[in-house]
N, C-alpha and C positions, 0 to 999 in steps of 0.2 A: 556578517549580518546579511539577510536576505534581500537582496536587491528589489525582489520583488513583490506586492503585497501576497499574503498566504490567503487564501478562501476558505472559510468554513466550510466543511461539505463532509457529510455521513453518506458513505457508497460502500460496496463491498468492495474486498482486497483479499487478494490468496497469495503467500508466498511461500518460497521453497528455498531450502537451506541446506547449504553442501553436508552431504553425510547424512541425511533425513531423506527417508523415500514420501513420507505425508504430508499433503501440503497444508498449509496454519488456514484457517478462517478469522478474518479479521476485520476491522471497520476504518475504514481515515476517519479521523477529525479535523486536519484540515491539511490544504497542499499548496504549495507554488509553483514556478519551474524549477527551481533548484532543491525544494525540502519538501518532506511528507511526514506527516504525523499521523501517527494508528494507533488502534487500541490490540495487542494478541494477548492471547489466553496462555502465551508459554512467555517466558522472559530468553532475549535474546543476550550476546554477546557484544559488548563496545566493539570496534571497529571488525565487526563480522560482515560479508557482504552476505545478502538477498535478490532473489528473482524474483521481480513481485509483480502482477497483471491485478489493475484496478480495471473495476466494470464499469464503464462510463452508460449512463441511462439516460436517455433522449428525451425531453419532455412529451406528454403524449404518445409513446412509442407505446405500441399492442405488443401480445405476445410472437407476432411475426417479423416484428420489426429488426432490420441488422442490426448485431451486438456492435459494439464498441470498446476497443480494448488499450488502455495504456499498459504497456509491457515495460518495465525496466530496469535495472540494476543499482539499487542502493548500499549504501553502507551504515551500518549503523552509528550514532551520534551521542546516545543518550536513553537512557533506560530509565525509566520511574513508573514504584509501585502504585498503583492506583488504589485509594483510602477506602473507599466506601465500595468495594465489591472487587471480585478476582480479577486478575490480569493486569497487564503492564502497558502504560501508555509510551511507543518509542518514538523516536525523532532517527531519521535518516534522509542523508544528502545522497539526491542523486544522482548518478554517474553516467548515464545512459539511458537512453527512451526510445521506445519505438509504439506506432499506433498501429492496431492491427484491426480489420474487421471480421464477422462471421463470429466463428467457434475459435476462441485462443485458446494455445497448452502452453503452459511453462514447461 
């Protein structure tokens, strides 16, 4: 169980998956320190790891404003098809974080 409470929050999310040159466009639904839940448009694998850089967005920030970047390593938890339109809602713990600013690459 999660120690910590999870945050509702829709931001974007791009990840990348060993053996894929493209990276996924995605959205959270919601995160803690330890779990992140997303919506992707392709269905992943149970215990598959991910590189995943969430864009964190500043209140009031213009378009000059520095980006903000959670960078980290998850693993996947849990796979569920979403009912009422395409894509998969997944659940991943994770393993590693790091905050970057400016322009991030995975």
């Amino acid at each position: 169980m999660d120690r910590y409470e999870k945050l509702s929050l829709r931001l974007p999310l791009q990840l990348a998956r060993r053996g894929h040159l493209e990276l996924v466009e995605c959205v959270t639904e919601s995160m803690s320190s330890e779990e992140v839940r997303f919506v992707s448009p392709e269905v992943l694998l149970p215990d598959e790891q991910v590189e995943v850089d969430v864009a964190l967005l500043a209140p009031n920030s213009g378009a000059s404003a520095s980006k903000i970047h959670l960078q980290f390593l998850a693993q996947v938890e849990g796979i569920e098809p979403i009912r009422l339109g395409p894509g998969f809602r997944v659940d991943c713990r994770i393993k590693s974080y790091n905050i970057r600013f400016g322009n991030a690459h995975l």
